[in-house]
N, C-alpha and C positions, 0 to 999 in steps of 0.2 A: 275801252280797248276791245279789241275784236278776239285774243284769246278767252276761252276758258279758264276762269279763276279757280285753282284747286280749292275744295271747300272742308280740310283738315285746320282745325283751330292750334297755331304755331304757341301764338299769343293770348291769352283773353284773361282782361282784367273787367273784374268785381265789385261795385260800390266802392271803387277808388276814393277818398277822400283825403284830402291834407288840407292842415291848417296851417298856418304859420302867428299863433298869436290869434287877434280875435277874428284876423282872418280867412274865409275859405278860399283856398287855392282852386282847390281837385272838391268838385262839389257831385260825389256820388257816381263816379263815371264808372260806364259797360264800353268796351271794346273789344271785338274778336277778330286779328287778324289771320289772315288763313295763309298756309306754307304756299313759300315760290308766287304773292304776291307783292306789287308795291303800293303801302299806304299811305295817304298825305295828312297828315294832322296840322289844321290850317286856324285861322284865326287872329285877328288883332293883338296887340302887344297887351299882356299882363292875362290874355286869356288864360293861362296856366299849362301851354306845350311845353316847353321846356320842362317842367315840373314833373308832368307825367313821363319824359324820358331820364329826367331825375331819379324817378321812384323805380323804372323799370329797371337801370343799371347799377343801383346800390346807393347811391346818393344820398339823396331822401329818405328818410322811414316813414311813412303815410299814417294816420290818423287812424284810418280805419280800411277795409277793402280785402283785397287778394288780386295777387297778381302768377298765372302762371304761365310757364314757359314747355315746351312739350312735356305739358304734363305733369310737371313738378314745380311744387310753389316754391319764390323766390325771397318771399319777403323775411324767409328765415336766413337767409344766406347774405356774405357778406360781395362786395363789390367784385371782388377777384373770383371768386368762385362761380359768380354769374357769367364771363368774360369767358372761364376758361368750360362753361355748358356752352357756347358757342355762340355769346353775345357781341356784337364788335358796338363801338360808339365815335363818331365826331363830335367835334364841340363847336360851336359858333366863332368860336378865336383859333386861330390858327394855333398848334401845337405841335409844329415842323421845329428841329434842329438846323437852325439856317446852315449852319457853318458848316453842317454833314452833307454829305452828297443823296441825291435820292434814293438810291439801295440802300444804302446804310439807312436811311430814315427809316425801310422797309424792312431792312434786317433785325433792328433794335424791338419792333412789335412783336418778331417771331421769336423772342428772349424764352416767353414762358415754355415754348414747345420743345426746347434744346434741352438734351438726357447729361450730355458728356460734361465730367467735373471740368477743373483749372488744367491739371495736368494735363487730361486726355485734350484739352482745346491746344497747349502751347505746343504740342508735338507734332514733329512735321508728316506724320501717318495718324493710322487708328481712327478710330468711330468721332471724334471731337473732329476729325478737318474731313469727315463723309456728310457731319453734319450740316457743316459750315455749308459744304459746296453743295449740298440739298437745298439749303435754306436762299441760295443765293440763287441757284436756277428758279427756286421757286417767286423769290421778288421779281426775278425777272419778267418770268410769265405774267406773273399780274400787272407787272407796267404796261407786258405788251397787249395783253385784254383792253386798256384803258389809254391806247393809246401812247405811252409815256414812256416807251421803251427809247429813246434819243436822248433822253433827259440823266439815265439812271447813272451818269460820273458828274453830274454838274451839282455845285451846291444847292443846296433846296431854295437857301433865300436868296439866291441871284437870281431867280425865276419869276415871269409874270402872277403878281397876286392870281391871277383865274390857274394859271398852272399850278401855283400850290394847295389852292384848294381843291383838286382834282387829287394830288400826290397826297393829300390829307384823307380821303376820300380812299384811294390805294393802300393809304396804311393799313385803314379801319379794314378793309378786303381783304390783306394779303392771307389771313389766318381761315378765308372760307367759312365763317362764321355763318349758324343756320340765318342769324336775324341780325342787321345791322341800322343804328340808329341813328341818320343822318341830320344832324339840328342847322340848319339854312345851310345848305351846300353852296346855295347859289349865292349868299349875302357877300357885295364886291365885287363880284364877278363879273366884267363887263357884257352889255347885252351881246354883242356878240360871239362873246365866249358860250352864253349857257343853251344854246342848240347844240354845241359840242358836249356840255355835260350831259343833255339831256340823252343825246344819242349814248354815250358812255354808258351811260347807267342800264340804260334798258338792253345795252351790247352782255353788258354783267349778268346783269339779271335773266337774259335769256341763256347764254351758253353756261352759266354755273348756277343758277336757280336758288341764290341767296334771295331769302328774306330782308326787304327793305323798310321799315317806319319811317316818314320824310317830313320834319319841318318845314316849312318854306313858304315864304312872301309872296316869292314869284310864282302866279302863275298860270305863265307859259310853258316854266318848268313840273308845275302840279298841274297840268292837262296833257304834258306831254310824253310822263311815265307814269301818272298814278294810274292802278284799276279803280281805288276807291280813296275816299274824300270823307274825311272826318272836319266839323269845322265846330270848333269851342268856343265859347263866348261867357265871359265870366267862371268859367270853371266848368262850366256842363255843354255837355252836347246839344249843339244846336240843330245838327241837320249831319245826314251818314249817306253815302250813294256813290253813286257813279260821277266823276266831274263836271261834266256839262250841265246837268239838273241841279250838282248840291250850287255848284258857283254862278247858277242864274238864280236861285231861291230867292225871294224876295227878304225873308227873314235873316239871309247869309249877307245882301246887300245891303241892308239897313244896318247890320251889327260893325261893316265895313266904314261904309260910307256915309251913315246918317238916314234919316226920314227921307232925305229929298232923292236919295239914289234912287237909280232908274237901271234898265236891264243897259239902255242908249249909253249909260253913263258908264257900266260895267264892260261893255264894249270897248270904249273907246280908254280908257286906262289900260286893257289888256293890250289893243294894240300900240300903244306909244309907249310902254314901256315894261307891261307882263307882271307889274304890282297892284295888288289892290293899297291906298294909300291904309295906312297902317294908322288906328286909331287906340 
């Protein structure tokens, strides 16, 4: 990317390790993500991504390591307390309310920010309906940052799968959170849906300067917002950089694609379809 990446450490985790039984997950990992960048944490299935956004949001407890977040370590704190320091998270599965309409989907995330008791919400004045109609102009705003503001009366699940994982992606936003943990945004998404994520994303990320952590397959979509490129393989870091360098690395290629991979071969899967095939 042609911006300057700020170089304040948001993130940076320590000898990260987890086991699960005799085996290692998280094999010793260093990472330091820096504020107001977007990071991609890439790598084949069982590499251990999900894992390390496990341990980041409370999930997991790790084996060993440190993990801190401006500043302050996380690993003493439990899941909600890291959430409400200013963590947001997606999941891989969609966890939309079909049968709610989009605002609502968006209003339900902004649960933990609301002051006013039962009383003060059922009364048709006072600080419980200032909060309300705060909280609603505010989903709205974020729809319309991300596009999604046509959407915000229509049920969630009547919507094209690539629309709700964008509206999924808007929940985890609406709260402005410093760091947000994106785990496959793009996974289902049809190809030509995710030029639109992509733009979305970097629209966010420029006009409000959330921190991003990014799982992702694709990519078209991890060249097209990351600044930097982590790629895991077995549990440890394989190669850290810029996209273009870490995703022609010969050693990134082989942990992808086998021995026989080639840079020709790497080429020609991004353009037919923006996946590296998942091994």
């Amino acid at each position: 990317m042609t911006e300057a990446v700020p170089t304040h450490h948001l993130l940076e985790i320590q000898n990260l390790t987890v086991r699960f039984g005799g085996l290692t997950a998280i094999n010793e990992l260093n990472l330091q993500i820096h504020e107001g960048e977007v990071f991609a944490l890439v790598g084949p299935n069982g590499a251990g991504k999900t894992t390390v956004l496990n341990c980041i949001s409370g999930l997991i407890k790790p084996a060993a390591g440190s993990i801190r977040f401006a500043d302050q370590e996380l690993l003493s704190l439990p899941a909600h307390r890291r959430a409400t320091l200013g963590i947001g998270r997606t999941f891989q599965q969609l966890q939309l309310f079909g049968s709610m309409t989009v605002l609502d989907n968006l209003l339900t995330a902004q649960h933990t920010r609301l002051r006013a008791g039962i009383l003060s919400g059922i009364l048709p004045f006072g600080p419980g309906k200032r909060e309300d109609a705060g909280a609603r102009q505010h989903a709205l705003e974020t729809l319309k940052l991300l596009g999604l503001e046509s959407y915000a009366r229509r049920p969630a699940g009547s919507l094209p799968f690539g629309t709700q994982k964008l509206i999924g992606v808007a929940r985890a936003l609406v709260l402005h959170p410093r760091l947000v943990l994106l785990d496959e945004p793009a996974a289902g998404v049809p190809p030509q849906d995710v030029q639109e994520l992509a733009t979305r994303l970097r629209y966010w990320q420029k006009e409000v300067g959330t921190t991003l952590l990014l799982i992702e397959h694709n990519m078209r979509l991890v060249q097209a917002v990351s600044d930097r490129v982590c790629v895991l393989d077995y549990g440890k870091k394989l190669a850290e950089g810029d996209p273009a360098t870490v995703l022609s690395d010969p050693a990134v290629l082989e942990a992808y694609l086998g021995r026989a991979a080639s840079k020709k071969v790497q080429q020609e899967q991004l353009s037919q379809g923006g996946s590296y095939a998942e091994g």
